[in-house]
PDB file with one MODEL, atoms N, CA, C and O in Angstrom:
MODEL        1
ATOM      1  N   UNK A   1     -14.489  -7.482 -14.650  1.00  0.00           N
ATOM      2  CA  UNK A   1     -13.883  -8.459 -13.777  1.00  0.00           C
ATOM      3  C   UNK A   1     -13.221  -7.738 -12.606  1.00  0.00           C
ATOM      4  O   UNK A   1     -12.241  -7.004 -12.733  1.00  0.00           O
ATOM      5  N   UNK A   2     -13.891  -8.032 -11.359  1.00  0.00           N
ATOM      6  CA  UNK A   2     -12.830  -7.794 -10.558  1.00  0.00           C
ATOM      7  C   UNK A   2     -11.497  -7.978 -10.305  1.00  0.00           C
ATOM      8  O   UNK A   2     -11.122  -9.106  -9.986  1.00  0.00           O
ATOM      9  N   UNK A   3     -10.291  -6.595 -10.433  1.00  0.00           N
ATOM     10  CA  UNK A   3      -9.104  -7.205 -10.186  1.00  0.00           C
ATOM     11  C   UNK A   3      -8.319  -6.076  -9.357  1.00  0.00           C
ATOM     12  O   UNK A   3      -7.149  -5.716  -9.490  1.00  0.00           O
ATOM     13  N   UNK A   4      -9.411  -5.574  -8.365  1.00  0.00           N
ATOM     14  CA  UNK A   4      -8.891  -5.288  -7.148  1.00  0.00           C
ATOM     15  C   UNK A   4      -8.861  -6.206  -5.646  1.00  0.00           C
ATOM     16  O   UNK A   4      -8.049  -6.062  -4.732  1.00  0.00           O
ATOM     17  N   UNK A   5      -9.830  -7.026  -5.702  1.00  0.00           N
ATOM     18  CA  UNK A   5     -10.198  -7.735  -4.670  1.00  0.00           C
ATOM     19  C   UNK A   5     -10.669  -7.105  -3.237  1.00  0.00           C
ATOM     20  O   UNK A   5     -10.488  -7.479  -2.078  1.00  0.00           O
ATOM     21  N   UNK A   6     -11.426  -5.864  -3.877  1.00  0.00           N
ATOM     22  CA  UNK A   6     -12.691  -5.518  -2.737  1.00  0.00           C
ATOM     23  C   UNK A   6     -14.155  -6.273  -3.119  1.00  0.00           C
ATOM     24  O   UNK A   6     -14.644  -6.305  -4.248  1.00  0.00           O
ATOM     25  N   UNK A   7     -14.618  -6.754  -2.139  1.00  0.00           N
ATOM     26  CA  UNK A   7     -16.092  -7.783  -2.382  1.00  0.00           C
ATOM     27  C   UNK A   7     -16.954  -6.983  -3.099  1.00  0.00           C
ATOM     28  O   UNK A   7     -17.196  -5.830  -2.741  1.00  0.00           O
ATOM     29  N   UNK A   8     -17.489  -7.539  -4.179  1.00  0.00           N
ATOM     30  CA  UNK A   8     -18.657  -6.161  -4.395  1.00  0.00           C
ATOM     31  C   UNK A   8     -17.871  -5.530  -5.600  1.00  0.00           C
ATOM     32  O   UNK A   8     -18.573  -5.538  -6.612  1.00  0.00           O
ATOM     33  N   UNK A   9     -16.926  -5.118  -5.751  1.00  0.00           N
ATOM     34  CA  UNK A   9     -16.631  -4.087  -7.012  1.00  0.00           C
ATOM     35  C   UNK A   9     -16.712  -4.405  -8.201  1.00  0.00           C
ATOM     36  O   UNK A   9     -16.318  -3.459  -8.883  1.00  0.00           O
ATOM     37  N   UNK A  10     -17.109  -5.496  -8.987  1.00  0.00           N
ATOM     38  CA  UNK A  10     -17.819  -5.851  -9.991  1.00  0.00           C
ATOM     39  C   UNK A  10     -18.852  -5.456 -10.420  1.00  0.00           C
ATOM     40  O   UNK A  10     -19.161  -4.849 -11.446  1.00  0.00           O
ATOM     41  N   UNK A  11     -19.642  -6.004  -9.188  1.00  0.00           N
ATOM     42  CA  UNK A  11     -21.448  -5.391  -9.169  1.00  0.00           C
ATOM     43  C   UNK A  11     -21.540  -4.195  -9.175  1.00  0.00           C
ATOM     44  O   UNK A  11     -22.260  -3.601  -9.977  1.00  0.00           O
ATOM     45  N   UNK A  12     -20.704  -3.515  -8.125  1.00  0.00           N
ATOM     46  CA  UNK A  12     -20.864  -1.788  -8.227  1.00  0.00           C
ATOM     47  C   UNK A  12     -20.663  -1.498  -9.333  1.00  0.00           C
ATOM     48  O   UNK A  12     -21.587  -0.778  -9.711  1.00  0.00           O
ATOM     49  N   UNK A  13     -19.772  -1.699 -10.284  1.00  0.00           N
ATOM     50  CA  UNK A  13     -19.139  -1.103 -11.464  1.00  0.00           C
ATOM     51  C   UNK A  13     -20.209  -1.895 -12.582  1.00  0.00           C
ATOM     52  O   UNK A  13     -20.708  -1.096 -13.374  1.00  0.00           O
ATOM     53  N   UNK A  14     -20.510  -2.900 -12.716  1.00  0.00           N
ATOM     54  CA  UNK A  14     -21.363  -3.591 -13.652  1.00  0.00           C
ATOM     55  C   UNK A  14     -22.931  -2.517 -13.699  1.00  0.00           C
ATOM     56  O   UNK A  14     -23.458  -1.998 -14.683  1.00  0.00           O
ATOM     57  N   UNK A  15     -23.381  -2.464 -12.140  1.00  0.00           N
ATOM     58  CA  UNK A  15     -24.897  -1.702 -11.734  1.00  0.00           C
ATOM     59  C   UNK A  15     -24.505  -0.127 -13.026  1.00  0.00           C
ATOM     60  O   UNK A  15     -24.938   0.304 -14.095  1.00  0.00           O
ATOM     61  N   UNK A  16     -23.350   0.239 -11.921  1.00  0.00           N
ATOM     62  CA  UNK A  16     -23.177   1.561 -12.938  1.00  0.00           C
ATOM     63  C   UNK A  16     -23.491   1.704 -14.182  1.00  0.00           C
ATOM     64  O   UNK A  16     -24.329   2.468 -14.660  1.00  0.00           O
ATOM     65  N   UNK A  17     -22.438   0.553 -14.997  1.00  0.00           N
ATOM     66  CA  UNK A  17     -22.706   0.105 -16.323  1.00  0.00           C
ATOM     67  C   UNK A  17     -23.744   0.169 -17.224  1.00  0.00           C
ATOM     68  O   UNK A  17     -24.040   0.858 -18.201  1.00  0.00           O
ATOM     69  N   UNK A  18     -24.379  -1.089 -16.385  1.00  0.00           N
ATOM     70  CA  UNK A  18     -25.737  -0.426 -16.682  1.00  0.00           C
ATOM     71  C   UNK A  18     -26.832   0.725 -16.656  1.00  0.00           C
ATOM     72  O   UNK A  18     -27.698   0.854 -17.522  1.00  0.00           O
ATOM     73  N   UNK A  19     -26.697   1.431 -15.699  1.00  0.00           N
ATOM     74  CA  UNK A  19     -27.561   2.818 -15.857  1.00  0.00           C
ATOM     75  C   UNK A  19     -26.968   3.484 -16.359  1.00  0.00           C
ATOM     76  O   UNK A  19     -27.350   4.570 -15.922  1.00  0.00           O
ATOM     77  N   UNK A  20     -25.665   3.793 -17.549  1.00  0.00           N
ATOM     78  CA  UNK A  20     -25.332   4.053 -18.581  1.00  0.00           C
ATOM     79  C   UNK A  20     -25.759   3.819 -20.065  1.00  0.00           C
ATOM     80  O   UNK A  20     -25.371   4.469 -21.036  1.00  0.00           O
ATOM     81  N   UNK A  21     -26.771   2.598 -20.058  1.00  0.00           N
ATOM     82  CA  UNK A  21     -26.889   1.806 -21.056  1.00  0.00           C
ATOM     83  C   UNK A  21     -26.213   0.873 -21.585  1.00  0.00           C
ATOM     84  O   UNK A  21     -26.549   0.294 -22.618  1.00  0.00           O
ATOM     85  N   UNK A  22     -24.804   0.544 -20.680  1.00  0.00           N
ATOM     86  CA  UNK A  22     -24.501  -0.896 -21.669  1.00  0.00           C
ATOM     87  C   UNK A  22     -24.826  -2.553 -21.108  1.00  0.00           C
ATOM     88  O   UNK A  22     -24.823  -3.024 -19.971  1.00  0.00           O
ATOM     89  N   UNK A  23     -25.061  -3.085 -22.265  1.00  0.00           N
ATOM     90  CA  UNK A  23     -25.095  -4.201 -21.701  1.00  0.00           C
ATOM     91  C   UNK A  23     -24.202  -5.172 -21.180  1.00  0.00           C
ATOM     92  O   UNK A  23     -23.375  -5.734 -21.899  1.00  0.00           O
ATOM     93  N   UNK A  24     -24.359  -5.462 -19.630  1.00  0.00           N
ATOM     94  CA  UNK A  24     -23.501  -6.237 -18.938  1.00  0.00           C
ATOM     95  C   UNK A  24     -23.718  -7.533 -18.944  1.00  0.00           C
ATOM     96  O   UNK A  24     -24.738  -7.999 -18.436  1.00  0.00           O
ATOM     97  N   UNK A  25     -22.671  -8.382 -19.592  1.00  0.00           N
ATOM     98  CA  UNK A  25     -23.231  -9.784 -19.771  1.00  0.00           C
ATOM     99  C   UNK A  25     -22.124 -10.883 -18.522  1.00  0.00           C
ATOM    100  O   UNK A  25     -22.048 -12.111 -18.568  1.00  0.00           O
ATOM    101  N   UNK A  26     -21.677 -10.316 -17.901  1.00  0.00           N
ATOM    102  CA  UNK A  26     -20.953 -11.659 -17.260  1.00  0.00           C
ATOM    103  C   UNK A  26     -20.087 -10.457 -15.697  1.00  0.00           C
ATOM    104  O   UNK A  26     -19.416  -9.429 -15.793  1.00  0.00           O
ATOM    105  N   UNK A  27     -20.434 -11.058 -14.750  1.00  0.00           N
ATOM    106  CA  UNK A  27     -19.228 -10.105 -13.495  1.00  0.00           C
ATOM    107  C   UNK A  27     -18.632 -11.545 -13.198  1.00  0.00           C
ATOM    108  O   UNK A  27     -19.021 -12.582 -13.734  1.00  0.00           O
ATOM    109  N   UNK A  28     -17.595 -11.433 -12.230  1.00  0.00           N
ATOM    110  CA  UNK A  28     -16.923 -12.207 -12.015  1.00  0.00           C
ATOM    111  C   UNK A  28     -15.600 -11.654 -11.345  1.00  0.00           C
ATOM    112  O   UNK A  28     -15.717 -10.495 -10.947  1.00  0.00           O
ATOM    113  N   UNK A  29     -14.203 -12.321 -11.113  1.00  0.00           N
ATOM    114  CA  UNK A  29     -12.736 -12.376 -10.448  1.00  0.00           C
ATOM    115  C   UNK A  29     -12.274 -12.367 -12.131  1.00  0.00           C
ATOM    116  O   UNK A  29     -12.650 -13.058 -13.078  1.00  0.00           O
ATOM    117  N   UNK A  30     -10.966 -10.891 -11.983  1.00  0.00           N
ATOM    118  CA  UNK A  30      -9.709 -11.138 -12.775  1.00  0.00           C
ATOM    119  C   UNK A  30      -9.120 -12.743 -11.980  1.00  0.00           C
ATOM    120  O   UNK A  30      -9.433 -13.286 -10.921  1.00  0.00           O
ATOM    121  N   UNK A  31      -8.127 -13.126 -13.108  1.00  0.00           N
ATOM    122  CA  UNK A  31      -7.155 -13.917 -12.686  1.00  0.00           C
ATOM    123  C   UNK A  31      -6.416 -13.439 -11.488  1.00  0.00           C
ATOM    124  O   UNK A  31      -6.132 -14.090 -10.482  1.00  0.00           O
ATOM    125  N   UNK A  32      -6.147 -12.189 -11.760  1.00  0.00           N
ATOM    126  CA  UNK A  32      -5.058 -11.256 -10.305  1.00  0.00           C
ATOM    127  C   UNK A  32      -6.043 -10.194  -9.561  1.00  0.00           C
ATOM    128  O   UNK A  32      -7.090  -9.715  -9.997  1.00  0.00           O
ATOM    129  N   UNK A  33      -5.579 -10.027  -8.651  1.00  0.00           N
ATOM    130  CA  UNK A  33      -6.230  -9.004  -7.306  1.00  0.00           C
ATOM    131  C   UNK A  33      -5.107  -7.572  -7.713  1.00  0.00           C
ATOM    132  O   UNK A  33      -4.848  -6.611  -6.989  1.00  0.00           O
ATOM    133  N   UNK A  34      -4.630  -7.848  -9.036  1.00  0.00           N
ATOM    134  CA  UNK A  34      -3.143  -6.541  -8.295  1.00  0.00           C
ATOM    135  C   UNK A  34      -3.278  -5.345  -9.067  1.00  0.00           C
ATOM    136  O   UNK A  34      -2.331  -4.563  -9.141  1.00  0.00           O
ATOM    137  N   UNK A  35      -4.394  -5.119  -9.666  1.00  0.00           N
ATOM    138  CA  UNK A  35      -4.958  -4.052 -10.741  1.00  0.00           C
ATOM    139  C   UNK A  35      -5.039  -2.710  -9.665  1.00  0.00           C
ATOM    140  O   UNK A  35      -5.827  -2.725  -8.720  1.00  0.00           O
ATOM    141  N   UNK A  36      -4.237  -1.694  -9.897  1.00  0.00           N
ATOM    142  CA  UNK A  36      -4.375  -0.377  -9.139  1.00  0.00           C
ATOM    143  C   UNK A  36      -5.303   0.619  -9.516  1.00  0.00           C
ATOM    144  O   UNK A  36      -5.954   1.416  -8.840  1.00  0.00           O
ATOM    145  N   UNK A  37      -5.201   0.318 -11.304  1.00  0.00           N
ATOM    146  CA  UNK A  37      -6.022   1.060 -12.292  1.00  0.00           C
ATOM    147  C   UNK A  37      -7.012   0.294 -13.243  1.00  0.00           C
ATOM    148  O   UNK A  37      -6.673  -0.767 -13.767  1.00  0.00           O
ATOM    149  N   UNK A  38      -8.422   0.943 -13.480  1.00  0.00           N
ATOM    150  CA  UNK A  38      -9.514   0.453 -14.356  1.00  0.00           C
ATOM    151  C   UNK A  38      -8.882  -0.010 -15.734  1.00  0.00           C
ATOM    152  O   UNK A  38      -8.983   0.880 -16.579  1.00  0.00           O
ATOM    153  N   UNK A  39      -8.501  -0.713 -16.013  1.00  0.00           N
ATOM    154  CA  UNK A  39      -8.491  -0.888 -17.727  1.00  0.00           C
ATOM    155  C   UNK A  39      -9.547  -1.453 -18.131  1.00  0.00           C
ATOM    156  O   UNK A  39     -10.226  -2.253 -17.490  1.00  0.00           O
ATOM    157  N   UNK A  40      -9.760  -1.010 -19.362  1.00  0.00           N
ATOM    158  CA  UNK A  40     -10.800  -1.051 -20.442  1.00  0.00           C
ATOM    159  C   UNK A  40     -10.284  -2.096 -21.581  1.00  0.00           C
ATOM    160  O   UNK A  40     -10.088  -1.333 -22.527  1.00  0.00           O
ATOM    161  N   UNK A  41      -9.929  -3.503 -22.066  1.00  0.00           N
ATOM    162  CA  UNK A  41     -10.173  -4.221 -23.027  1.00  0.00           C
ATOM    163  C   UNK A  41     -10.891  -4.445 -24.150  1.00  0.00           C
ATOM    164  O   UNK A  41     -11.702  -5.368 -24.224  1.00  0.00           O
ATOM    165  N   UNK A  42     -10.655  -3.632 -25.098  1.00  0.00           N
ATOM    166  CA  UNK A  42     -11.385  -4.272 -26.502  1.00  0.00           C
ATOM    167  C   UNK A  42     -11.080  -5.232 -26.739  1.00  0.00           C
ATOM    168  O   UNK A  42      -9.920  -5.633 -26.835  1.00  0.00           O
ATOM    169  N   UNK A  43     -12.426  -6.043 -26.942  1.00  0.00           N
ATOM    170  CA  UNK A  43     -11.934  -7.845 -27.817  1.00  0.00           C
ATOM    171  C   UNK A  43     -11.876  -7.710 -29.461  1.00  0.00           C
ATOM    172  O   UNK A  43     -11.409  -8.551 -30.229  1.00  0.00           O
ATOM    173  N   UNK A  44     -12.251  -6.903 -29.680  1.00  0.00           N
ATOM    174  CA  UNK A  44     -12.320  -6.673 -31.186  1.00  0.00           C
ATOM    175  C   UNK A  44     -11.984  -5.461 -31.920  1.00  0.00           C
ATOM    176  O   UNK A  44     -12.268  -4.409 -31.349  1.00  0.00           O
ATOM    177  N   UNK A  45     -11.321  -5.375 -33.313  1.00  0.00           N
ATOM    178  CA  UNK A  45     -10.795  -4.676 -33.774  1.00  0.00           C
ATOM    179  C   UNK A  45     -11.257  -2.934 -33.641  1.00  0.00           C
ATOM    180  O   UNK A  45     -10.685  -1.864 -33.431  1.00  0.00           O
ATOM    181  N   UNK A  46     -12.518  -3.380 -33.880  1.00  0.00           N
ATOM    182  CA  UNK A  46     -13.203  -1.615 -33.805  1.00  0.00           C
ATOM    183  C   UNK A  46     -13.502  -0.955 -32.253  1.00  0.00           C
ATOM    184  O   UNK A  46     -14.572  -1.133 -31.669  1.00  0.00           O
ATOM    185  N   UNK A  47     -12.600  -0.327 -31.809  1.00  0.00           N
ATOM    186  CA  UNK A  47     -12.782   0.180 -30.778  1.00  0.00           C
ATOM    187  C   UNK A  47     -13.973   0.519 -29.579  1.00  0.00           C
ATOM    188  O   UNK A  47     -14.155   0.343 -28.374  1.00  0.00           O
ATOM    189  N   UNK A  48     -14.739   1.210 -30.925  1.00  0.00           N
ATOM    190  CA  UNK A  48     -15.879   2.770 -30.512  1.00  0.00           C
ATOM    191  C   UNK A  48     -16.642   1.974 -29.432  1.00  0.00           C
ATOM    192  O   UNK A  48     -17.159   2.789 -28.668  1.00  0.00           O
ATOM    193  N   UNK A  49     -16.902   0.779 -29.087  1.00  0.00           N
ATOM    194  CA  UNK A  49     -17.787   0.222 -27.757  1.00  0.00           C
ATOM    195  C   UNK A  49     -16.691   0.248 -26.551  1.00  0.00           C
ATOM    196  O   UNK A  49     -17.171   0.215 -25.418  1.00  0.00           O
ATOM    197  N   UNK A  50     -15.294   0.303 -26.665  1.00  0.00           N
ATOM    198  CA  UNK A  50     -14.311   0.283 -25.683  1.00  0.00           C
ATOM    199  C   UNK A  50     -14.221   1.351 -25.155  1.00  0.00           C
ATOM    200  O   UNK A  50     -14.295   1.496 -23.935  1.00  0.00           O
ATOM    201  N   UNK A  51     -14.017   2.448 -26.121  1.00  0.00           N
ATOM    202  CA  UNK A  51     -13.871   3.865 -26.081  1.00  0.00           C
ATOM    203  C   UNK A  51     -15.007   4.238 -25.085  1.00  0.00           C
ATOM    204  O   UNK A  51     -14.853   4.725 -23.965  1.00  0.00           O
ATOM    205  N   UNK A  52     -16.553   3.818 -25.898  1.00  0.00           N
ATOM    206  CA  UNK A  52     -17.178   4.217 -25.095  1.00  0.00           C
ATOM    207  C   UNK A  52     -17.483   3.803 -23.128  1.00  0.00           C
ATOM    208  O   UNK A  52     -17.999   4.521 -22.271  1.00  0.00           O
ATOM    209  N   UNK A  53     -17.014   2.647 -23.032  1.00  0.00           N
ATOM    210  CA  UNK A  53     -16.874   2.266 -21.824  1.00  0.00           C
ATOM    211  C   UNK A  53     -16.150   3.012 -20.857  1.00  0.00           C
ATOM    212  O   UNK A  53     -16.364   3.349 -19.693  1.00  0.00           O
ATOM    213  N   UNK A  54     -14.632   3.277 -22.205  1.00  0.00           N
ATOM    214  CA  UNK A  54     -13.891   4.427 -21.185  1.00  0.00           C
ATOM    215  C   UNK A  54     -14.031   5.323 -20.586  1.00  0.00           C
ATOM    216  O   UNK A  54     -13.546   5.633 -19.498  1.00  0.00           O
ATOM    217  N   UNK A  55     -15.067   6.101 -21.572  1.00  0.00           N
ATOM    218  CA  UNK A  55     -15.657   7.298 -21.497  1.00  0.00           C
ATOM    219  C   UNK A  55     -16.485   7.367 -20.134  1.00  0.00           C
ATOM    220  O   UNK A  55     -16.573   8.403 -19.476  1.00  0.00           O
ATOM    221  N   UNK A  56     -17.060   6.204 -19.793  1.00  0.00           N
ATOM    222  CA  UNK A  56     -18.641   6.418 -19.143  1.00  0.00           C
ATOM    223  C   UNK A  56     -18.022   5.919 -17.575  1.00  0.00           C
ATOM    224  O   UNK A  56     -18.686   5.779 -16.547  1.00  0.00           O
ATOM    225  N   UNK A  57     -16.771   5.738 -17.728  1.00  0.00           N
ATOM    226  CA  UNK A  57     -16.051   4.982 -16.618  1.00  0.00           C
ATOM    227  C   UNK A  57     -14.998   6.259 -16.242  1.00  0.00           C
ATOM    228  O   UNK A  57     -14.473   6.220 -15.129  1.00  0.00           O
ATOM    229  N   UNK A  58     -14.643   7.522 -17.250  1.00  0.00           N
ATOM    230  CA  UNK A  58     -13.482   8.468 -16.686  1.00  0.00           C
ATOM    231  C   UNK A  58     -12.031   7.762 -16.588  1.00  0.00           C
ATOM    232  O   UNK A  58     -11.272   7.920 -15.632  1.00  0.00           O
ATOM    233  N   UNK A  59     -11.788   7.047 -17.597  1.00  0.00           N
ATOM    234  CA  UNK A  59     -10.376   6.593 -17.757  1.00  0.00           C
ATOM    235  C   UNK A  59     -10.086   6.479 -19.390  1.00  0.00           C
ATOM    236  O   UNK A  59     -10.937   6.065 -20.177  1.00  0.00           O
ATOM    237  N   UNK A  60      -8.907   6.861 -19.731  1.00  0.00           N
ATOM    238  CA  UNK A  60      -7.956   6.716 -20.975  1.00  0.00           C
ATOM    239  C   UNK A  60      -7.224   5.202 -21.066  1.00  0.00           C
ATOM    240  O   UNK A  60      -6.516   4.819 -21.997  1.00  0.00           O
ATOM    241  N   UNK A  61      -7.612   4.376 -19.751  1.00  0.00           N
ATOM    242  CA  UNK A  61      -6.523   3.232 -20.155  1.00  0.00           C
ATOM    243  C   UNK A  61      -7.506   2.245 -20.441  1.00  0.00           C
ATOM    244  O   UNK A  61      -8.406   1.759 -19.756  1.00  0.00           O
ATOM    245  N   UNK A  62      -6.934   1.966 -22.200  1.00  0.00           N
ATOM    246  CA  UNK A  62      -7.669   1.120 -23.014  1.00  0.00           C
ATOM    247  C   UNK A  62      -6.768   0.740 -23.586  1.00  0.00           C
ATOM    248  O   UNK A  62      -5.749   1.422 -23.703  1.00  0.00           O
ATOM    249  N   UNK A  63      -6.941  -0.810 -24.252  1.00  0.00           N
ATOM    250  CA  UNK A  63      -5.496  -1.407 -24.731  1.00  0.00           C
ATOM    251  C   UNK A  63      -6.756  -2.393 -25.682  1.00  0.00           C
ATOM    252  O   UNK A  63      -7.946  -2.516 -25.392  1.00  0.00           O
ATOM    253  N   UNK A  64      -6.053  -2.965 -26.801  1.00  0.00           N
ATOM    254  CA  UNK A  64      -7.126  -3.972 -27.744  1.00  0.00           C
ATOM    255  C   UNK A  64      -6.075  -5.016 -27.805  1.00  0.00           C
ATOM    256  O   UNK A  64      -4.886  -5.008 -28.123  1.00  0.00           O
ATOM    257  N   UNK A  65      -7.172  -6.201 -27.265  1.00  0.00           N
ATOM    258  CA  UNK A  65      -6.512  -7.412 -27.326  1.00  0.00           C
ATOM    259  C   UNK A  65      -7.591  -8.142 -27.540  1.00  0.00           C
ATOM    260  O   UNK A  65      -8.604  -8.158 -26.840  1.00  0.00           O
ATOM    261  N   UNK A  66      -7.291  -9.020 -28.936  1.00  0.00           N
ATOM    262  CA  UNK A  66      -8.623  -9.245 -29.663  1.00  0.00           C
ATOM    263  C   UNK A  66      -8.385 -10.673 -29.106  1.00  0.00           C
ATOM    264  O   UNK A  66      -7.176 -10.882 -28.996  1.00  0.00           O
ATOM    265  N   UNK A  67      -9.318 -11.952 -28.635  1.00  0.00           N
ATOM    266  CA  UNK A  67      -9.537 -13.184 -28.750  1.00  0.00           C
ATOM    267  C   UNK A  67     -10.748 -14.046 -29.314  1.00  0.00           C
ATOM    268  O   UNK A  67     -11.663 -13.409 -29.836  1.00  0.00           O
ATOM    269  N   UNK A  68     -10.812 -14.950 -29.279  1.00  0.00           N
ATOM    270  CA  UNK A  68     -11.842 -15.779 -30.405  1.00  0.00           C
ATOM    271  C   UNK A  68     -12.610 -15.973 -29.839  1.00  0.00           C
ATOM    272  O   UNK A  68     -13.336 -16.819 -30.361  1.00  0.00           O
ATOM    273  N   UNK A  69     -13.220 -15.356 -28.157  1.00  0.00           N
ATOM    274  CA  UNK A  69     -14.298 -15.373 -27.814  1.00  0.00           C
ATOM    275  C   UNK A  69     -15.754 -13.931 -28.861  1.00  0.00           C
ATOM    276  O   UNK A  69     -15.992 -12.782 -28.490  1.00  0.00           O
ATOM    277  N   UNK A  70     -16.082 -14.321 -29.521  1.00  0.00           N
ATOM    278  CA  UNK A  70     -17.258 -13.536 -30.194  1.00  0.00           C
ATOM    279  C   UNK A  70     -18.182 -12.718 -28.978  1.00  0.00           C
ATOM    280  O   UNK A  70     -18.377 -11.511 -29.124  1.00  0.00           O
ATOM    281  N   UNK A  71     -18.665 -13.346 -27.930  1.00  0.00           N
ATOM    282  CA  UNK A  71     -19.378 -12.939 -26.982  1.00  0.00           C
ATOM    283  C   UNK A  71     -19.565 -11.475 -26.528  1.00  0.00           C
ATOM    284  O   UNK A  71     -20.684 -11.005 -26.322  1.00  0.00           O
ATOM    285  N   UNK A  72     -18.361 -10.740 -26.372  1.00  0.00           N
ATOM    286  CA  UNK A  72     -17.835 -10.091 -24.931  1.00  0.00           C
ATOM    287  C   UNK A  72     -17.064  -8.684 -26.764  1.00  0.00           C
ATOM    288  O   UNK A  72     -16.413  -9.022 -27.753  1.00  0.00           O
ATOM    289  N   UNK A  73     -17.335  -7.974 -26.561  1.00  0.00           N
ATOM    290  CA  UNK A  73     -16.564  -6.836 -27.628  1.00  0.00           C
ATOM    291  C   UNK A  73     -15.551  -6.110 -26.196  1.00  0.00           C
ATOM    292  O   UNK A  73     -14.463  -5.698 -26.600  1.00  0.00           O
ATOM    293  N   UNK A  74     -15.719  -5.968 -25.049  1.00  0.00           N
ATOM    294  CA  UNK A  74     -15.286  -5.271 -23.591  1.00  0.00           C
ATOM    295  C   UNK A  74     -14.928  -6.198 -22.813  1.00  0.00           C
ATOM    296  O   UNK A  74     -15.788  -7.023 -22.503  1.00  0.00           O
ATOM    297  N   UNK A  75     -13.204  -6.371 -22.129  1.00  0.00           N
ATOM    298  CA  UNK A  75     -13.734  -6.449 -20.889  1.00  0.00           C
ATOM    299  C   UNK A  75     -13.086  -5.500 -19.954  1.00  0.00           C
ATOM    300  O   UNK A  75     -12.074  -4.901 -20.317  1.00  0.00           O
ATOM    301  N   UNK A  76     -13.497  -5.354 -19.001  1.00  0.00           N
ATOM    302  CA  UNK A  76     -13.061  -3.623 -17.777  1.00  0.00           C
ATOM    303  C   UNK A  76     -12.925  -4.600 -16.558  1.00  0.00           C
ATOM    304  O   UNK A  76     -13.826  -5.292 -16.085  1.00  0.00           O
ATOM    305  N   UNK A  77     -11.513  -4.513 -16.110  1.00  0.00           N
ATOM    306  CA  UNK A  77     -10.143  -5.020 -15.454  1.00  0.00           C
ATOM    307  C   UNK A  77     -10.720  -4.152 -14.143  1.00  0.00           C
ATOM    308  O   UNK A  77     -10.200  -3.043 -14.264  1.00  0.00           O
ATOM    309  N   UNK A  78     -11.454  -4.157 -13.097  1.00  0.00           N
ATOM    310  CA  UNK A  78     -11.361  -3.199 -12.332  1.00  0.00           C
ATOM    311  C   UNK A  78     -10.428  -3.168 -11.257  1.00  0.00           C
ATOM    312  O   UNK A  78     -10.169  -4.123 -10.524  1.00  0.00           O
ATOM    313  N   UNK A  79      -9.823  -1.770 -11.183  1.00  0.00           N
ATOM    314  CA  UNK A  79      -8.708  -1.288 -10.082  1.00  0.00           C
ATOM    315  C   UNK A  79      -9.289  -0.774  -8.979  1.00  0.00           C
ATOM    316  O   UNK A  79     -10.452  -0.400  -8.832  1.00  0.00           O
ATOM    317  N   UNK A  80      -8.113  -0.788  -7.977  1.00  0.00           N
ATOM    318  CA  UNK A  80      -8.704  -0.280  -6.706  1.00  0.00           C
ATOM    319  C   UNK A  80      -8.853   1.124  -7.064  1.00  0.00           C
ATOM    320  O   UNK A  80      -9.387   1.692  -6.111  1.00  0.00           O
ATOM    321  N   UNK A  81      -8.541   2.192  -8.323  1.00  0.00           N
ATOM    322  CA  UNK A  81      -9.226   3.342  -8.482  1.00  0.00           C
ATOM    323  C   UNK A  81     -10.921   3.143  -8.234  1.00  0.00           C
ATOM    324  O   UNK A  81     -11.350   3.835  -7.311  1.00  0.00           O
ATOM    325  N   UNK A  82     -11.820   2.387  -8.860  1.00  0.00           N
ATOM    326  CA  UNK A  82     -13.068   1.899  -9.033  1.00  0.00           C
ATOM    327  C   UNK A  82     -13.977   2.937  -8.772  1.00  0.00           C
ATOM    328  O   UNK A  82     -14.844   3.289  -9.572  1.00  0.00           O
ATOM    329  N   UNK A  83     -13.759   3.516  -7.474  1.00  0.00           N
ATOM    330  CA  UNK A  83     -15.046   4.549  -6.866  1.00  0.00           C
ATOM    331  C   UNK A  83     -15.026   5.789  -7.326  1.00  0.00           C
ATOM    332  O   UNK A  83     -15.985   6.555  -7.235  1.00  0.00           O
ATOM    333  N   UNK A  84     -13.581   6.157  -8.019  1.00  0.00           N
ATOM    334  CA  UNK A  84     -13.504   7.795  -8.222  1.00  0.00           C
ATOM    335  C   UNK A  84     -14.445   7.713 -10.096  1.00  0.00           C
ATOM    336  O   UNK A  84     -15.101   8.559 -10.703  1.00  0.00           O
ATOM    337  N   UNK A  85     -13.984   6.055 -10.494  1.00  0.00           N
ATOM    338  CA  UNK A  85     -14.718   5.499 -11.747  1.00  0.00           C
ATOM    339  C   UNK A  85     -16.415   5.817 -11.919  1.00  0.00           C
ATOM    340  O   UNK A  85     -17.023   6.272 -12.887  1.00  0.00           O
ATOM    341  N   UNK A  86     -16.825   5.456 -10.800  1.00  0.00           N
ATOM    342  CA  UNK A  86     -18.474   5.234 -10.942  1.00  0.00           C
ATOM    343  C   UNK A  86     -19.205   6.381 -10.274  1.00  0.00           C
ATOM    344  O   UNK A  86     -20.382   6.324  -9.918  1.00  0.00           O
ATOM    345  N   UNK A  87     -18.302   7.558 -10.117  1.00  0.00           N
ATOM    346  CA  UNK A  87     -19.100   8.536  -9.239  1.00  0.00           C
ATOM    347  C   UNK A  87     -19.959   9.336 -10.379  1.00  0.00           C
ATOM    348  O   UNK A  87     -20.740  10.229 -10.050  1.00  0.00           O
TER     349      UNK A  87
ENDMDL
END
């Protein structure tokens, strides 16, 4: 989700995503524009798909906040860091 509010930084970061191998199922707007830094969201208890997002993205900030959407195990909050993310 975009939550820097540069046009485009979803897709950039989603494209990336994908030529990593994961599957990207939804881009879109955070609720807020005021994200400075990438966070990484686990929806579910077991990390290791969050972790790995972190990993493939060059950030440690991951936090688990599980909800009753089943869909989505990730979601990645993007900050105006974003570009130093996908290089």
């Amino acid at each position: 989700l975009n939550g820097c509010g540069v046009d485009g930084a979803a897709l950039e970061v989603a494209n990336y995503l994908r030529s990593k191998g994961f599957d990207v199922k939804f881009i879109g707007n955070a609720p807020e524009w005021n994200y400075s830094s990438t966070l990484i969201v686990s929806r579910v208890k077991d990390t290791a798909m969050a972790s790995r997002v972190a990993s493939a993205l060059k950030t440690q900030k991951m936090t688990l906040i599980i909800n009753n959407n089943t869909l989505y195990d990730v979601t990645v909050f993007i900050g105006s860091d974003y570009k130093e993310r996908i290089q």
